[in-house]
Every structure is written in C-alpha cells, then in structure tokens.
C-alpha positions in Angstrom: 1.0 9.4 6.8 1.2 9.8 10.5 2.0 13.8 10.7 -1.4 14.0 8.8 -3.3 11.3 10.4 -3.9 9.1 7.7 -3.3 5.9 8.6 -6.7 3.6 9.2 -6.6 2.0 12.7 -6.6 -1.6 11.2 -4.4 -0.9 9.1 -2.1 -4.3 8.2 0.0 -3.2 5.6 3.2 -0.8 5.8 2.7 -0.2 9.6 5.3 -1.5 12.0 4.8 -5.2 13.6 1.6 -5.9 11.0 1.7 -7.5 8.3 -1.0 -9.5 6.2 -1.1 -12.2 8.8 -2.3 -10.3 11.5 -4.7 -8.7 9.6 -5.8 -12.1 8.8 -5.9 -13.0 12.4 -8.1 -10.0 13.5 -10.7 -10.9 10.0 -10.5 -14.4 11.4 -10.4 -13.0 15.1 -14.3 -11.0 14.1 -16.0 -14.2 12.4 -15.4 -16.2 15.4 -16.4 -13.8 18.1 -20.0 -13.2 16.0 -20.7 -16.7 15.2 -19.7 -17.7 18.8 -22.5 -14.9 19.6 -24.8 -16.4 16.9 -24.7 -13.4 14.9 -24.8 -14.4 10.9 -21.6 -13.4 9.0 -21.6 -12.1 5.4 -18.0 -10.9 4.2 -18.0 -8.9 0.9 -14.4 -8.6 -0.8 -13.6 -6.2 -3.9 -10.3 -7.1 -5.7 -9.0 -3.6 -6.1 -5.4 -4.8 -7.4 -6.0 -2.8 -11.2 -7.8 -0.3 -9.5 -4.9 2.6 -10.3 -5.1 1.1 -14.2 -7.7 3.4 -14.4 -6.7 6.5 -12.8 -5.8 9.5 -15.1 -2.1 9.8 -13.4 -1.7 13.6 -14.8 -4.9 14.7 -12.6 -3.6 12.3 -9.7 -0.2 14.1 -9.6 -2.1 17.7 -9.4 -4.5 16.6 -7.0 -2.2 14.6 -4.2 -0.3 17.9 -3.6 -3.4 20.0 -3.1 -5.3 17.7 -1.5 -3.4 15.8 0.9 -0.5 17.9 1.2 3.5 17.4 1.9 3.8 14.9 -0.6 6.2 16.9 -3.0 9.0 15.7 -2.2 7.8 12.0 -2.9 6.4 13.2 -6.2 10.2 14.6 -7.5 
C-alpha cells in the first residue's frame, strides 16, 4: 500500500500506532472544534460491512492485478 501510495491520510486501520480509537478521537476531535466554532455538524455513516457480498470475486481477481498492480503474489 505504501510503494503505490495508497494509504488515505486518516487512515485508522492497519497503519502502525492507529487503531479504531484514535480514529474515534480525531471524529470526536472535528465535532468539537466546529461546534466550539458554532458551525452545525451533520455526520452521515454507511455500514459497508456486506459490501464485498456483492462483488463478482472472478472480475475482482482480474481487475486488482491490472489495476492496482503488484498484488500477485497476495492473490497466489
């Protein structure tokens, strides 16, 4: 992930020294900073945990190699 860049900036999970809770914190961390500044909040949240339920895993397997690239080894 990190030879090709791919790693989001906030980023919590599978990075060294995050973890859930500090992505917590920084969530928490953003509320409190815009309603200290009086700024209204609105926080949308998708539950994404069946979202590979629907993926067609034959066309995932062909497309991760030729789209993001050096993941053949992780595919064997």
């Amino acid at each position: 992930m990190s030879e090709y860049n791919l790693c989001e900036p906030n980023q919590s999970a599978y990075k060294r020294y995050h973890s859930v809770e500090t992505g917590l914190v920084c969530v928490l961390n953003d509320i409190l900073r815009a309603v200290d500044n009086q700024n209204i909040v609105i926080m949308l949240l998708l539950d994404l945990s069946a979202a590979f339920d629907t993926v067609d895993h034959s066309v995932m397997l062909y497309r991760l190699p030729h789209d993001v690239g050096g993941v053949e080894t992780a595919l064997h």
